[in-house]
N, C-alpha and C positions, 0 to 999 in steps of 0.2 A: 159764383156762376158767371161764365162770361156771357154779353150782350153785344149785338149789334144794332145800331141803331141807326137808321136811313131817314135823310130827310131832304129835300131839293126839288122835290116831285110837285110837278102842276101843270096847268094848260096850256098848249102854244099853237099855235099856227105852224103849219106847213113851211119848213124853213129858217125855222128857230130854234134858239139852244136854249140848253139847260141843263145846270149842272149839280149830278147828287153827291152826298157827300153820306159818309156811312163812318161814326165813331165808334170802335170797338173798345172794348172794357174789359175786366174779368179775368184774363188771362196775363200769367207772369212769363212768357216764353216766346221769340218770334216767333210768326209766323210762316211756314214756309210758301204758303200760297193763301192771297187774299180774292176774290173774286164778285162779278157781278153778273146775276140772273135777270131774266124777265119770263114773265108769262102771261101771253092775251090772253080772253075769255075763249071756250073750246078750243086752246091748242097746247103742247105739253109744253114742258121749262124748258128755256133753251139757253146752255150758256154763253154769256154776250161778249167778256173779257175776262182776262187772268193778270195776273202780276206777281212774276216770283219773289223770295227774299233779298234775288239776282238783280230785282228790278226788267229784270226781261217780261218781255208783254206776250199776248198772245191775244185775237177776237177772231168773233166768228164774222163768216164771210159779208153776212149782212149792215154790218157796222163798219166793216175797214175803210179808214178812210176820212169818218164821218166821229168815233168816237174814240178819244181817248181815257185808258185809265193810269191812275196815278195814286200817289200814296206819302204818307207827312209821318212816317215813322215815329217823329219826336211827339205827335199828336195823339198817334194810334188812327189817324182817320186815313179812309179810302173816300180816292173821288172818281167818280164817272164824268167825264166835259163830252155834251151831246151835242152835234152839230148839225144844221142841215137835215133835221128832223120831220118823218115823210107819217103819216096814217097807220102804215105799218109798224113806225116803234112803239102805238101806244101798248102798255100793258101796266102792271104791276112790275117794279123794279127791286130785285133783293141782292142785298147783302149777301157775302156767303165767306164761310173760312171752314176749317177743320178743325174740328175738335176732339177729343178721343176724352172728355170727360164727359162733356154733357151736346154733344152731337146725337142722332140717329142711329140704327146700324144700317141705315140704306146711303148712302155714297152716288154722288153726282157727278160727270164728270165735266171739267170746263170745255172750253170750246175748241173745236177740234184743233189736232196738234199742241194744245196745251198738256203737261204732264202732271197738270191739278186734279183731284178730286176732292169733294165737299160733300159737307154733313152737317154744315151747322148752318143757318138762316137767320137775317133777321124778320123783321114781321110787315116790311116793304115798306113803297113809295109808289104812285100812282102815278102813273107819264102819260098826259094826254093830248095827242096830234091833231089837229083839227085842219082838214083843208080848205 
């Protein structure tokens, strides 16, 4: 079965970085798209970056700028580098790929202009902003 698994998540101050990294398992096939969620308390998932097998990126409007994502193929790991981090990014931070064994059938899509969709989650990291 494959897993993801997120870890990097903690408290910072208004203006500081921190960087998640998410080691994936389980699966023998690249991936065509790796990706990162997050979601506050009361508001939906929202997706934050993509990264194709292209290495082509993609985020949503509220990060540009400020996050990059990246990827160590020879590892299996995805990293999130968060910079310049405001109250607004605290949430829960997930992992996410496709899988078509042991995925959902509900499909997420990345963040706009991204040609990703996802189904599979890891079980988060917790990013917390403090001003």
């Amino acid at each position: 079965q494959e897993q993801l698994v997120e870890s990097g998540g903690g408290s910072v101050q208004a203006g500081g970085s921190l960087r998640l990294s998410c080691t994936a398992s389980g699966h023998t096939y690249r991936k065509r798209c790796m990706g990162w969620f997050r979601r506050a308390p009361g508001n939906e998932q929202e997706g934050v970056a993509s990264i194709n097998s292209d290495g082509s990126t993609t985020y949503a409007d509220s990060v540009k700028g400020r996050f990059t994502i990246s990827q160590d193929n020879s590892k299996n790991i995805l990293y999130l580098q968060m910079s310049n981090l405001t109250p607004g990014d605290t949430a829960m931070y997930y992992c996410a790929t496709e899988s078509l064994l042991d995925g959902t059938l509900t499909w997420y899509e990345g963040p706009p202009g991204s040609a990703c969709r996802y189904n599979y989650f890891g079980q988060g990291t917790q990013v917390t902003v403090s001003s």
